[in-house]
Backbone as numpy.savetxt, mean C-alpha at the origin, in Angstrom:
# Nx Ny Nz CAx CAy CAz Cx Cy Cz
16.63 -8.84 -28.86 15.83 -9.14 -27.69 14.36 -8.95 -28.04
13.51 -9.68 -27.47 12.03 -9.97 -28.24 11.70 -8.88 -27.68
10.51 -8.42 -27.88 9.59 -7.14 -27.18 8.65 -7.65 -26.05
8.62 -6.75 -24.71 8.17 -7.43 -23.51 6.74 -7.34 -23.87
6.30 -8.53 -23.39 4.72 -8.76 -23.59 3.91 -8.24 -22.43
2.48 -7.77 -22.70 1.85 -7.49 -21.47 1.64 -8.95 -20.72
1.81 -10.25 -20.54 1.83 -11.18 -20.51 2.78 -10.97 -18.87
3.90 -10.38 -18.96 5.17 -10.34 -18.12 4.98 -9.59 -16.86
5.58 -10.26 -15.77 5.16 -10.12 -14.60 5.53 -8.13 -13.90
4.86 -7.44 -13.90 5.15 -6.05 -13.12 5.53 -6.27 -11.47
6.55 -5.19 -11.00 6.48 -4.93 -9.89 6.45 -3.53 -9.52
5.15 -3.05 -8.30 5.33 -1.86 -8.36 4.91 -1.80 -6.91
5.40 -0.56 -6.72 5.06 0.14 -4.88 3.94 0.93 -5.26
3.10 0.74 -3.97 1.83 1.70 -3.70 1.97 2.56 -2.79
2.25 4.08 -2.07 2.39 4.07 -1.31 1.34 5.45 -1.01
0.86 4.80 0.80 0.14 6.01 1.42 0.61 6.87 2.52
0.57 7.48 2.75 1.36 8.26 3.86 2.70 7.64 4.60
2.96 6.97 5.44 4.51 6.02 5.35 4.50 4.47 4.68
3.28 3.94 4.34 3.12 2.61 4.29 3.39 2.54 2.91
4.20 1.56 2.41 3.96 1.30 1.15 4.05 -0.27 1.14
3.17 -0.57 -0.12 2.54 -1.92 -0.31 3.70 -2.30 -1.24
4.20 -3.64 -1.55 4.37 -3.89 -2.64 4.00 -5.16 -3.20
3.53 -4.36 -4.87 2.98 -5.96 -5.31 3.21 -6.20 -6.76
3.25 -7.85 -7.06 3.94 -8.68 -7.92 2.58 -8.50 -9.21
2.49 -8.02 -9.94 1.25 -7.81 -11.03 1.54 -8.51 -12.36
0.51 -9.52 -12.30 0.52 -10.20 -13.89 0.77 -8.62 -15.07
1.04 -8.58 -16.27 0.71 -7.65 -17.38 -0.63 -7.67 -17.39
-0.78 -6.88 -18.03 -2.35 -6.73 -18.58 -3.24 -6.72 -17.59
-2.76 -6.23 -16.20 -4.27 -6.14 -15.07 -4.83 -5.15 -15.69
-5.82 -4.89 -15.34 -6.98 -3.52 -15.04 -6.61 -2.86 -13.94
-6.54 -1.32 -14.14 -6.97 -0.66 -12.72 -7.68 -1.05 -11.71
-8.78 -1.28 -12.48 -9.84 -2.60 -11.06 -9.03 -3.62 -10.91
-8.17 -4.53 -11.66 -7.58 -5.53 -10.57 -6.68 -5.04 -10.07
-5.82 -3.71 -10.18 -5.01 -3.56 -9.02 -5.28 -3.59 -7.87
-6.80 -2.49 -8.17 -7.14 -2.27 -6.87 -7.79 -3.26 -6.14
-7.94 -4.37 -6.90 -8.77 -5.38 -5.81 -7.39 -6.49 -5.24
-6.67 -6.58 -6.01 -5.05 -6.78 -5.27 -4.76 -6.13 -4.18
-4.65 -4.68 -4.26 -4.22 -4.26 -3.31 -5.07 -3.99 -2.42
-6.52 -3.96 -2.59 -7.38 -4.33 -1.12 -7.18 -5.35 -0.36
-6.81 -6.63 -0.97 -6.74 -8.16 -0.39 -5.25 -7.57 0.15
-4.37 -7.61 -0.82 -3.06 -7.20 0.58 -2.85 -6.54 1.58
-3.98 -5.50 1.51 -3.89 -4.45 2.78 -4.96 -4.90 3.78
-6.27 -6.21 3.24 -6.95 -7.47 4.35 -6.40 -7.96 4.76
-5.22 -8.98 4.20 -4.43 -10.01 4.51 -3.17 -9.83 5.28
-2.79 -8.50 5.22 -1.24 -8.25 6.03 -2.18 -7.17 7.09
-2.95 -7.49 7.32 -3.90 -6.31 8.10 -3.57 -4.81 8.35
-3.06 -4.38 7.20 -2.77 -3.07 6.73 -3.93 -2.01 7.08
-4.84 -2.83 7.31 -6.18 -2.00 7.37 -7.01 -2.21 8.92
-6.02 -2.61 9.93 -6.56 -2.49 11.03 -7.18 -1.26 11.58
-6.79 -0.53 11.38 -7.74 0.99 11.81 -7.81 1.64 10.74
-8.03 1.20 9.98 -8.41 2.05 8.45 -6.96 2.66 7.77
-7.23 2.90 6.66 -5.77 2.76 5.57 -5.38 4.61 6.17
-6.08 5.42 6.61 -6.06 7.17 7.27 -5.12 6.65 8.32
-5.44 5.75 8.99 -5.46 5.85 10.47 -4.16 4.70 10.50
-3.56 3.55 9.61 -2.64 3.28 9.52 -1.41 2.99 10.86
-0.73 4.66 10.61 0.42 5.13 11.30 0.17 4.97 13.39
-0.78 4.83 13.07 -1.31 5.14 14.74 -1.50 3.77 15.42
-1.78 2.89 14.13 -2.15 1.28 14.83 -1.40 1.02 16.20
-1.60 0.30 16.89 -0.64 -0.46 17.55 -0.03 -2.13 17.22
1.30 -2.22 17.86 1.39 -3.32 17.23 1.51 -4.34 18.03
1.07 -5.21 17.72 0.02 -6.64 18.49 1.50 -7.16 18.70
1.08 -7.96 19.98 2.24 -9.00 20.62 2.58 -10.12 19.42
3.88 -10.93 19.49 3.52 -12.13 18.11 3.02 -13.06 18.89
2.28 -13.56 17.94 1.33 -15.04 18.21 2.15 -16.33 18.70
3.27 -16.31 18.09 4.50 -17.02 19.02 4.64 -17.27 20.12
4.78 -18.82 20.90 5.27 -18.21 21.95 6.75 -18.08 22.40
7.37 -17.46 23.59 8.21 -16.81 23.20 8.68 -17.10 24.60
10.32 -17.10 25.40 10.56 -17.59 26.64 9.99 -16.40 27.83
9.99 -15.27 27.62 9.10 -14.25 28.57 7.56 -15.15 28.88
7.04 -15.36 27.16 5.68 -15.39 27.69 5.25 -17.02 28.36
6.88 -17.60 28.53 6.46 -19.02 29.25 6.44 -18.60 31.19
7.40 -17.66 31.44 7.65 -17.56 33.04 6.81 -16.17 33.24
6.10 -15.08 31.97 5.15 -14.67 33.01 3.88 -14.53 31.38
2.88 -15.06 32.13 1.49 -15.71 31.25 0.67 -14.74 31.14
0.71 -13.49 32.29 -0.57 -12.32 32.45 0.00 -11.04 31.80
0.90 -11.65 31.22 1.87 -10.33 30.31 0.95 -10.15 29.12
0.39 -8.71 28.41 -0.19 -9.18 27.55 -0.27 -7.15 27.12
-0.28 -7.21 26.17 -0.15 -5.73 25.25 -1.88 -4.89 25.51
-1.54 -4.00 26.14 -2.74 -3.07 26.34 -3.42 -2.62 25.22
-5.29 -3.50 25.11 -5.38 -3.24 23.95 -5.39 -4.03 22.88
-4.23 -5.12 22.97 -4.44 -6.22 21.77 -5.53 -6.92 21.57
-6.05 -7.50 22.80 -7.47 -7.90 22.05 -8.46 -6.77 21.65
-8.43 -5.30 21.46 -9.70 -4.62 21.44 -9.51 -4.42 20.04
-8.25 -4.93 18.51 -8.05 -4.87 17.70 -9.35 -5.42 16.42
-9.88 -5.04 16.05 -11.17 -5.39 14.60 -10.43 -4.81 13.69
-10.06 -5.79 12.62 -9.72 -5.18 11.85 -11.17 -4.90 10.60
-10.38 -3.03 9.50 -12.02 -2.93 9.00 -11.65 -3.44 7.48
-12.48 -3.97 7.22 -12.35 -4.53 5.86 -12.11 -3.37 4.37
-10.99 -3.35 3.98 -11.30 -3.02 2.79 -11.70 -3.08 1.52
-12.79 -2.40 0.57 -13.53 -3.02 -0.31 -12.44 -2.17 -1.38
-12.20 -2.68 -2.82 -11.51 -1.88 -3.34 -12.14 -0.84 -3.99
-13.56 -1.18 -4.03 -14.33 0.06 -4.55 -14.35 1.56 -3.47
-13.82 1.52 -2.30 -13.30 2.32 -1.57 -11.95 3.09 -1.63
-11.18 2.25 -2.58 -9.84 2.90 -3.02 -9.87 3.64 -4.19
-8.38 4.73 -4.10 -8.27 5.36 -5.18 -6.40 5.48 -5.55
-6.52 5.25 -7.45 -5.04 4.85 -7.70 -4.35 6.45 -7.94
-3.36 6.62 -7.89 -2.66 7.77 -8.33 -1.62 7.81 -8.96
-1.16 7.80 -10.16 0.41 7.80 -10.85 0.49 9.50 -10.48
2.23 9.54 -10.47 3.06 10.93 -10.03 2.81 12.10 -11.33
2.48 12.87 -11.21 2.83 14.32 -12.57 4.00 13.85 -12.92
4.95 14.01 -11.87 6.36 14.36 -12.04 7.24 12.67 -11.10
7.56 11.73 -12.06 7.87 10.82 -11.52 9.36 11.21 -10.46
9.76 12.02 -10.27 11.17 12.37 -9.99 10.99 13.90 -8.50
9.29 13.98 -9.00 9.24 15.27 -7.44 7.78 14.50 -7.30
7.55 14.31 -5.93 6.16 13.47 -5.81 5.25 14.80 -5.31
6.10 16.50 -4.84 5.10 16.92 -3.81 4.58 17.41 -4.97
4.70 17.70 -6.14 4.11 18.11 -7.22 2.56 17.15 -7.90
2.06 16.41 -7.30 1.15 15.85 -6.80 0.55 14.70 -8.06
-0.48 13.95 -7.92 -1.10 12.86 -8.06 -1.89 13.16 -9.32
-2.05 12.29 -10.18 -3.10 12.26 -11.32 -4.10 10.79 -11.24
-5.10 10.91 -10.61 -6.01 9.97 -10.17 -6.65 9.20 -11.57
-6.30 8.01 -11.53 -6.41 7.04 -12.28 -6.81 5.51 -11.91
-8.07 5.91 -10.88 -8.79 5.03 -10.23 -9.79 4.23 -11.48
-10.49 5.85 -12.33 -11.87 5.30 -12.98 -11.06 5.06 -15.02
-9.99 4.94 -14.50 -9.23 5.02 -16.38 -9.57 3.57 -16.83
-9.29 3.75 -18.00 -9.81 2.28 -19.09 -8.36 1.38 -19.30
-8.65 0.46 -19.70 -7.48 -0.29 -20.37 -6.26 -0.67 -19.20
-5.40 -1.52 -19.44 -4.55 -2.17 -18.51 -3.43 -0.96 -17.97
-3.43 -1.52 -16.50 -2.19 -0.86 -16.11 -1.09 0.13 -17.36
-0.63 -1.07 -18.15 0.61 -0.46 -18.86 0.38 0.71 -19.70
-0.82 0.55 -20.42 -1.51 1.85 -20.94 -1.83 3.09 -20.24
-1.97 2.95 -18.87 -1.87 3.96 -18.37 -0.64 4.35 -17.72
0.75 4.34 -18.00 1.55 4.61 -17.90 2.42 4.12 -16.66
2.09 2.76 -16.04 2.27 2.14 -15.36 3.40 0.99 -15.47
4.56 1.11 -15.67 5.68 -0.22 -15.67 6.43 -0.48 -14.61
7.56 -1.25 -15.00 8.14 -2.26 -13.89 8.61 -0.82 -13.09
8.69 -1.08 -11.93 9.07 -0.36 -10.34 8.41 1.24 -10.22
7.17 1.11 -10.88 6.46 2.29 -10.90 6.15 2.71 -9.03
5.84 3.52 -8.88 5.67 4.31 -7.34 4.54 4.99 -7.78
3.07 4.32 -7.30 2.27 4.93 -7.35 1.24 5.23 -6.29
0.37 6.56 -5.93 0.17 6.59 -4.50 -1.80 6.34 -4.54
-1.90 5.81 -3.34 -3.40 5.32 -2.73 -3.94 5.99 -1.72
-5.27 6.40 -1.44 -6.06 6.44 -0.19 -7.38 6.00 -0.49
-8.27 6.53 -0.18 -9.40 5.89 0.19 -10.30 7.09 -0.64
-11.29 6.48 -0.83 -12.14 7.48 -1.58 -12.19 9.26 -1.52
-12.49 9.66 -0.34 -12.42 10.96 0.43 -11.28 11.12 0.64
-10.00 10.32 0.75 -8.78 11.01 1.06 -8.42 11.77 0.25
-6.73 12.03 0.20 -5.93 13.07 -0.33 -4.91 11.98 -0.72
-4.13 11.62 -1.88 -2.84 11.32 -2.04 -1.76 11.77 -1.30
-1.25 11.40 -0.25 -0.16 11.59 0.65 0.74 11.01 0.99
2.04 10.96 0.47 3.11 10.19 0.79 4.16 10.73 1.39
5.31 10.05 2.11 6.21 10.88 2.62 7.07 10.03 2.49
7.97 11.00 1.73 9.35 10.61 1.00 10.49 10.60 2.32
11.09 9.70 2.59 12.29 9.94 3.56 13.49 10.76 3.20
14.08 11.59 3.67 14.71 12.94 3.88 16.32 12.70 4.01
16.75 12.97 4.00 18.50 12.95 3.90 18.55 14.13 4.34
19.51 14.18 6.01 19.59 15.51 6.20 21.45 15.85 5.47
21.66 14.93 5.26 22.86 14.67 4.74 23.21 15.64 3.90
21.98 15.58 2.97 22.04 16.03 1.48 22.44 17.86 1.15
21.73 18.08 2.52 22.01 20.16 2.97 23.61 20.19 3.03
24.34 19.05 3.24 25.33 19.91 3.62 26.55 20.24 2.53
């Protein structure tokens, strides 16, 4: 079997406090193009309606659809949906984080926003889990729980 080229397509999760992004990465990006990837995906899926902190709290907008409710009553309308701006994210506002410990995440983040050379060099491959916030934030993710698992 040939040897995988940086050429070959990555997939990896970003994740910030419950949200996680996922995205399809040529080989050989830069840290700067992740992060300017994953600014445009978190513009474009408006991930960033109240800021990437503030996330969890959004509300979520009626669909643009219309829909048989909104044919028999018209003044129906989500408290709030129009007062929505979304704020733009620049990626020079973001920051990348690969895990210490790929296998315990609370054991925390090694920030690899300002590192050199492509993704893969920095220890970055296919279905990597790596975590984001914003300049001033904190790396914060939250792993879902199995209460299952206690017993």
């Amino acid at each position: 079997m040939p040897p995988k080229t940086s050429a070959a397509e990555l997939t990896i999760r970003l994740k910030h406090k419950k949200q996680t992004v996922l995205l399809i990465l040529a080989g050989g990006v830069t840290v700067n193009g992740l992060k300017k990837t994953l600014a445009k995906a978190l513009n474009e899926t408006r991930g960033s309606d109240q800021g990437v902190d503030e996330v969890d709290d959004a509300p979520i907008p009626k669909p643009s659809f219309e829909t048989a409710s909104d044919v028999e009553e018209d003044t129906d309308k989500q408290p709030g949906a129009e007062e929505i701006t979304a704020k733009i994210i620049d990626a020079n506002d973001l920051r990348v984080g690969i895990p210490v410990d790929k296998s315990d995440f609370s054991k925390g983040f090694t920030d690899i926003t300002d590192a050199k050379g492509n993704i893969e060099a920095n220890g970055i491959v296919e279905g990597s889990i790596l975590a984001f916030c914003t300049k001033d934030g904190d790396f914060e993710i939250e792993v879902p729980y199995d209460d299952n698992l206690d017993e």
